[in-house]
C-alpha positions as CSV (number, residue, x, y, z in Angstrom):
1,X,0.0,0.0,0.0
2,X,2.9,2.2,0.9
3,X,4.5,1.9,-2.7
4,X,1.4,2.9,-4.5
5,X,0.6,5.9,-2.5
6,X,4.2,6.9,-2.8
7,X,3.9,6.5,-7.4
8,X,0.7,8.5,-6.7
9,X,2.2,11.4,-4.8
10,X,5.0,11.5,-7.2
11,X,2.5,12.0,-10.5
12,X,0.7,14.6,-8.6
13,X,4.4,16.4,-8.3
14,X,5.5,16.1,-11.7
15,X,1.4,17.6,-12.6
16,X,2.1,20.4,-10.5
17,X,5.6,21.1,-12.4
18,X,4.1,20.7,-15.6
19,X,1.5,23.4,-14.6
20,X,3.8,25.7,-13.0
21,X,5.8,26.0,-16.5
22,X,3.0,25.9,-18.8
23,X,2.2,29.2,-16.5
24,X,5.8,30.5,-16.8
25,X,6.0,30.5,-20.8
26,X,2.4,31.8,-20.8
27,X,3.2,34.7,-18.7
28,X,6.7,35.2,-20.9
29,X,4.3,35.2,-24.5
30,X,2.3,38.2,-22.7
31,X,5.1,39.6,-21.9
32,X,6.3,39.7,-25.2
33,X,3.0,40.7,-26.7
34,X,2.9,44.4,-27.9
35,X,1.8,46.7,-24.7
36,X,1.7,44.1,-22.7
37,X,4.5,45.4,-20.8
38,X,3.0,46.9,-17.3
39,X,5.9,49.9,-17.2
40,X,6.2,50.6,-21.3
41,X,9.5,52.5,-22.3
42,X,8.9,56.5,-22.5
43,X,8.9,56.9,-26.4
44,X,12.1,59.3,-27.7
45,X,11.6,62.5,-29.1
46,X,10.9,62.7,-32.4
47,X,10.8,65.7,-34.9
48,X,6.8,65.1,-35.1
49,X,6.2,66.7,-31.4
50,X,8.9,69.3,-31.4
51,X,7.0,72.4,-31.6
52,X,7.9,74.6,-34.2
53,X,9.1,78.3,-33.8
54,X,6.8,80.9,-35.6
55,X,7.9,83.8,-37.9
56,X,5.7,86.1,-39.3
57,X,7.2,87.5,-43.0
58,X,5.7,90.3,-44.8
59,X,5.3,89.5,-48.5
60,X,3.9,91.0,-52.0
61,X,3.6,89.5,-55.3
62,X,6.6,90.1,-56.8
63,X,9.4,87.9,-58.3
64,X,12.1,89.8,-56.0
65,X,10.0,88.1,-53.3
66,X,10.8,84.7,-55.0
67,X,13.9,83.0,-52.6
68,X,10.7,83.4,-49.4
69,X,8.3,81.8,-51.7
70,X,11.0,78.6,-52.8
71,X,11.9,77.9,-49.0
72,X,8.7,77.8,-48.3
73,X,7.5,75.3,-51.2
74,X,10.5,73.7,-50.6
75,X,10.1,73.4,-46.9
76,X,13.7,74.9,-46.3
77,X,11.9,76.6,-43.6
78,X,10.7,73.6,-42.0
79,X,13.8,72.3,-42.1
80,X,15.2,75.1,-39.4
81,X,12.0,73.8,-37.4
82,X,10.3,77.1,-38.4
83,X,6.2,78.0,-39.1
84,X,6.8,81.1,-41.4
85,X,3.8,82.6,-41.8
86,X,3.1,84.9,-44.9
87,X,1.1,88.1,-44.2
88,X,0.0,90.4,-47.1
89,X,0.4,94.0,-47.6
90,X,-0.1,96.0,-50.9
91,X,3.7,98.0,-50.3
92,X,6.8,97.6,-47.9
93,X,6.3,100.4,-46.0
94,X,3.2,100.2,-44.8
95,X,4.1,97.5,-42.3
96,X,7.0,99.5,-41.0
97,X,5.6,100.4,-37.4
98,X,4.3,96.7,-37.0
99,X,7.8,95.2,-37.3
100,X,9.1,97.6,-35.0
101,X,6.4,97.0,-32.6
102,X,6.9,93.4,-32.8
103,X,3.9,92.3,-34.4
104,X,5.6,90.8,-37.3
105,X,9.4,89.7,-37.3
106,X,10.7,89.8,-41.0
107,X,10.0,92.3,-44.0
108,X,11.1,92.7,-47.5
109,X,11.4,96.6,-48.7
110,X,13.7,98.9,-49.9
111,X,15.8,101.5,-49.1
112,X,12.9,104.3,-48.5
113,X,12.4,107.6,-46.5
114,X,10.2,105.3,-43.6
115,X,13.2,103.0,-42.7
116,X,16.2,105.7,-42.0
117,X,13.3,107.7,-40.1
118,X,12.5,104.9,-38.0
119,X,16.1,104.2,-37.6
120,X,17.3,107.6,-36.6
121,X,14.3,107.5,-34.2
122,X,16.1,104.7,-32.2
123,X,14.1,102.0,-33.9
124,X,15.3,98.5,-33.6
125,X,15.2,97.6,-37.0
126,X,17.8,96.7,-39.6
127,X,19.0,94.9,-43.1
128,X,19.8,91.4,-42.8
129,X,20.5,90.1,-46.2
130,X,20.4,91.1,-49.8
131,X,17.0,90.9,-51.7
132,X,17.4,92.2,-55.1
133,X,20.2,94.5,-56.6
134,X,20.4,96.2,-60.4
135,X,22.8,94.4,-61.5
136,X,25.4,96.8,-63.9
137,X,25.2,93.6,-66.9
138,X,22.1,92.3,-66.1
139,X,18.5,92.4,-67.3
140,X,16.4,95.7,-66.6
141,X,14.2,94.7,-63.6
142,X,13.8,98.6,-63.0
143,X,13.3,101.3,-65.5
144,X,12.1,104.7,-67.1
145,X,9.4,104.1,-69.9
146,X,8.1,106.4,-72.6
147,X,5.6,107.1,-75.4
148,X,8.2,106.5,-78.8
149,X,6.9,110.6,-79.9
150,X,8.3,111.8,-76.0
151,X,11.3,110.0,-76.8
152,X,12.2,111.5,-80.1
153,X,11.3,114.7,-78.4
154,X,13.9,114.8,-76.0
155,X,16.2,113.5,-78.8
156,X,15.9,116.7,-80.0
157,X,16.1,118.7,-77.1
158,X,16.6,117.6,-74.1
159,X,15.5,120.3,-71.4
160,X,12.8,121.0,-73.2
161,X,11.2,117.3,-72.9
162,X,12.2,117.1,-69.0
163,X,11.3,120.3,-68.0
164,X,7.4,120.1,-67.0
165,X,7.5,116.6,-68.0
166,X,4.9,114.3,-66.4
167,X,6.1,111.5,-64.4
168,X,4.7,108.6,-62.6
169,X,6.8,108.3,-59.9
170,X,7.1,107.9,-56.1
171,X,9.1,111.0,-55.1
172,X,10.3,109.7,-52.2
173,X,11.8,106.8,-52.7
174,X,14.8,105.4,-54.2
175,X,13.2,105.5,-58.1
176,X,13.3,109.3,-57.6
177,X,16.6,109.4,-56.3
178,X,17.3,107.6,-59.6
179,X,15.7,109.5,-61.9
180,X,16.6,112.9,-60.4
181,X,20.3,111.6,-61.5
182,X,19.3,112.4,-65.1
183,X,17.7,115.4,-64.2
184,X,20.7,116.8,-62.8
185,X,22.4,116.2,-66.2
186,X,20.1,119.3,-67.6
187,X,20.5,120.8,-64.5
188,X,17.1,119.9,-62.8
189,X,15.6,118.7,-60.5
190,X,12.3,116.4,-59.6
191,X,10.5,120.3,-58.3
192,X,11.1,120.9,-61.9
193,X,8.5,118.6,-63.1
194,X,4.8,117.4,-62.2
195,X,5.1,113.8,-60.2
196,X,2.0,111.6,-60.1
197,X,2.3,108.4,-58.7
198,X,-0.4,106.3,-61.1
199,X,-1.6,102.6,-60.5
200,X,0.3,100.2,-62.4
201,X,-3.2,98.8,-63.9
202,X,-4.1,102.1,-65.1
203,X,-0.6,103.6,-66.8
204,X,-1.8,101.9,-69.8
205,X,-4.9,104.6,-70.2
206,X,-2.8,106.9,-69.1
207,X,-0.9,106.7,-72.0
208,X,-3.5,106.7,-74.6
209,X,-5.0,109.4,-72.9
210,X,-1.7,111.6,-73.2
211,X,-2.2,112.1,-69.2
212,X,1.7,111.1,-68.4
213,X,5.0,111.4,-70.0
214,X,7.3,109.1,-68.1
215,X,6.7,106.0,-65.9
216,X,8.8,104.8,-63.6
217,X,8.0,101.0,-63.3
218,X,9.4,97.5,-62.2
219,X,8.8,94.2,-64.1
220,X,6.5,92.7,-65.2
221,X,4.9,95.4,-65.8
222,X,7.5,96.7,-67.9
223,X,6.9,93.6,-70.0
224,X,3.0,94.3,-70.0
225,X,3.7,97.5,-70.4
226,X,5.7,97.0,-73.4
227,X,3.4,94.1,-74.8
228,X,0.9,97.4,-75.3
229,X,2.9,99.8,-77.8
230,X,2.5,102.3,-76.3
231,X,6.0,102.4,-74.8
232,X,9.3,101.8,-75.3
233,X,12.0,101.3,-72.5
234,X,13.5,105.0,-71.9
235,X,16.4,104.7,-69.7
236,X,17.4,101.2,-67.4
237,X,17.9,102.1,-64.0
238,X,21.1,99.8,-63.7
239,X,22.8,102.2,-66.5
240,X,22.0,105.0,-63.8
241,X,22.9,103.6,-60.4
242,X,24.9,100.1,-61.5
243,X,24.4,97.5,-59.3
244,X,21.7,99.7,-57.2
245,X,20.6,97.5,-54.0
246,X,16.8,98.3,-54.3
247,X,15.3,95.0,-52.1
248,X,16.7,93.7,-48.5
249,X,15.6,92.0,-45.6
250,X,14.9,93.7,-42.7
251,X,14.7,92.4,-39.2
252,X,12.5,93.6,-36.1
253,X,13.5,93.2,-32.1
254,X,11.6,90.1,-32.0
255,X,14.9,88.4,-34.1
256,X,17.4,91.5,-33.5
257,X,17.3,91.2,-29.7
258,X,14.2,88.6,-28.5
259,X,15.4,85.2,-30.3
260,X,18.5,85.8,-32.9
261,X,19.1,82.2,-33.1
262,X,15.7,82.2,-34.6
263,X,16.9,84.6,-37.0
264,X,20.1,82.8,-37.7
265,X,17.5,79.7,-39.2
266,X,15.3,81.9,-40.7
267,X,18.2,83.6,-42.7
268,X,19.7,80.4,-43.2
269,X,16.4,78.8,-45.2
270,X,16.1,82.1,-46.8
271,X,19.8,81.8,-48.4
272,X,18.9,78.3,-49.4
273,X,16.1,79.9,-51.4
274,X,18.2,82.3,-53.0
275,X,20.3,80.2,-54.2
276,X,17.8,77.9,-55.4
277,X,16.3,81.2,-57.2
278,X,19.6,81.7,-58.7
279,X,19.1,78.7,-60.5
280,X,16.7,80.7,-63.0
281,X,13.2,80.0,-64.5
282,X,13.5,75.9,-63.9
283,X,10.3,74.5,-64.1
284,X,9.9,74.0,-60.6
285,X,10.6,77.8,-60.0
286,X,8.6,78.6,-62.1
287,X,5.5,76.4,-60.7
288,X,6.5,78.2,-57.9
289,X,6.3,81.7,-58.6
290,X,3.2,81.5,-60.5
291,X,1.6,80.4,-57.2
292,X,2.4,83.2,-55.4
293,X,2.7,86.1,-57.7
294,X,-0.9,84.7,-59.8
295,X,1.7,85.7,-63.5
296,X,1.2,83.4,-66.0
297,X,4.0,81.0,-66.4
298,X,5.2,83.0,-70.2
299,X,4.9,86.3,-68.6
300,X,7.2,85.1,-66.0
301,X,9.3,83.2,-68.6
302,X,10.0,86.9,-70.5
303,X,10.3,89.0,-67.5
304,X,13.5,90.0,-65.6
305,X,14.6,88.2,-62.0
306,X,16.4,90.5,-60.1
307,X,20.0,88.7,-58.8
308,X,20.9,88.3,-55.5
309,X,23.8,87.4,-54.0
310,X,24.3,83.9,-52.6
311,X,26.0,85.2,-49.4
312,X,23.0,87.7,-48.3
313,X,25.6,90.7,-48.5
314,X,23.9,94.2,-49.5
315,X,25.3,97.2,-51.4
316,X,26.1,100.0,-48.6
317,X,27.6,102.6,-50.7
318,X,24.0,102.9,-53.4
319,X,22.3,102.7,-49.8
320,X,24.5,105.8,-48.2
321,X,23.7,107.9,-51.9
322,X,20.3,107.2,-51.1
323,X,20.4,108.6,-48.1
324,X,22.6,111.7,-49.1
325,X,20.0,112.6,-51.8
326,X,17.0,112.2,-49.2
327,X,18.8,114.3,-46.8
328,X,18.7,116.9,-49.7
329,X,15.3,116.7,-50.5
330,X,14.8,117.2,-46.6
331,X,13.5,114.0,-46.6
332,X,15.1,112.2,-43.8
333,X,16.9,114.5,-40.6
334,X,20.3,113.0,-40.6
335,X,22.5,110.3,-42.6
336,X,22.9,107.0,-40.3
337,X,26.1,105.4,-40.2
338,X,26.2,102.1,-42.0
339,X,26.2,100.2,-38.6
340,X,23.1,101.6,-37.3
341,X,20.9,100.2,-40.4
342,X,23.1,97.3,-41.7
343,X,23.5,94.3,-39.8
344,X,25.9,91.7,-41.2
345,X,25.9,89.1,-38.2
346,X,23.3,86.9,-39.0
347,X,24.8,86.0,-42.6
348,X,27.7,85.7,-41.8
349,X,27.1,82.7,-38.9
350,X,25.0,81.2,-42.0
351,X,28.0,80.2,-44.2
352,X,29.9,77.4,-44.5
């Protein structure tokens, strides 16, 4: 009796094994299984929830406004972790007191009476990086039209076809500045004749109507303006000021002062897009400027793309005539130094 007890207690042993490590690689599967785990391990940070930083750009239709535009398409932007924000305004002054208030960070303008005012009012706002010179040998992005009969007039005499001579013109920006150049040659000046500032859509009647003389105009409306017949190209601005810089970047305190690092990205995805604008009318440049100017893809084929240089460096000395000749017209109260408007930091940490 003994012996069989003892066979019977040892199967119930070798049962109770079995069971235990059935239960032991059961519990090992779960633990295998997919979120089974009862601590899971914290996930690493990926680019997906890094939030990005946000720049607010001031834009306008135009193809000097073209390497903001390709880093955006691109996503050069994105890659600096940036959320660059385009905001519309129908000129580059206008937005002036926002970027120095710090309700937008970047802007692309031109030299103009607003900027050195603001400046020499202890504004913190400067150039950055290049965005569009006249280049001396390049194509005319900037110029003085005219009726073919005005031309042949002055042909003949001069001071008799500038004197009094109707101009559409901003005369207080760097265009006039240009233009008052040639003046001077017949010893004039702008007071010497009648300055209207017309609409680009409606320089065309103006024309017909014999309501101006001269237009001073920037492509492509100096193609469409041409496509008319009504004008002819008068005088290129580059042959006036060579190598004039008439577009740059300009920086508020929110990437001045607040977060320069941010502007050190942002400067360094707008590069990328200059250079990729560099490349010419590609197709895909061109795709992408006929999204954000609305020009048909031929009108943009024939007009002129200002250059701009690789680097982000801007023309001081046309900048400082500029002034000199504002200063003149009583325009601006003082001349600021180039240090006070022009700030080469954030370019140069950009390159290689």
């Amino acid at each position: 009796m003994t012996k069989k007890v003892s066979k019977s207690n040892e199967r119930i042993s070798h049962f109770a094994v079995l069971i235990v490590l059935l239960l032991t690689i059961s519990l090992q599967a779960c633990a295998q299984t997919p979120g089974a785990t009862a601590n899971p391990p914290v996930p690493s940070e990926t680019a997906s929830n890094i939030v990005a930083d946000k720049v607010k750009a001031v834009v306008l239709p135009y193809t000097s406004f073209g390497p903001f535009f390709i880093a955006q398409e691109e996503n050069y932007f994105m890659d600096e972790n940036l959320e660059v924000e385009f905001v519309r305004f129908d000129s580059g002054t206008a937005p002036m007191p926002l970027l120095i208030q710090g309700d937008i960070d970047v802007l692309g303008s031109g030299p103009n009476v607003s900027l050195f005012n603001a400046i020499a009012q202890g504004g913190t706002i400067k150039m950055v990086a290049d965005k569009g010179y006249l280049a001396s040998d390049g194509c005319t992005y900037m110029a003085l039209l005219a009726p073919q009969a005005w031309i042949s007039k002055y042909e003949e005499s001069p001071l008799e076809a500038l004197k009094d001579s109707r101009v559409s013109i901003d005369p207080t920006n760097f265009e006039a500045f240009m233009f008052e150049k040639i003046l001077a040659q017949s010893d004039l000046a702008i007071e010497d004749t009648t300055q209207n500032d017309i609409i680009p859509p409606s320089l065309a009647e103006a024309v017909t109507n014999n309501a101006v003389d001269l237009i001073s105009i920037g492509d492509p409306w100096i193609t469409r303006l041409l496509d008319t017949n009504l004008v002819s190209i008068w005088k290129p601005y580059q042959e006036i000021v060579p190598d004039m810089q008439f577009g740059v970047v300009l920086f508020g305190p929110n990437l001045l002062k607040n977060n320069p690092e941010i502007g050190v990205r942002f400067l360094r995805a707008y590069l990328r897009g200059v250079n990729k604008y560099n490349e010419g009318k590609t197709d895909r440049n061109l795709e992408i400027m006929a999204k954000y100017t609305n020009l048909d893809v031929e009108l943009l084929k024939r007009a002129c793309w200002p250059p701009m240089n690789s680097n982000g460096v801007i023309n001081t000395s046309t900048v400082d005539e500029f002034q000199n000749w504002a200063l003149s017209q009583g325009l601006i109260d003082q001349v600021s130094p180039v240090d006070s408007y022009w700030d080469p930091s954030f370019v140069e940490q950009v390159q290689p």
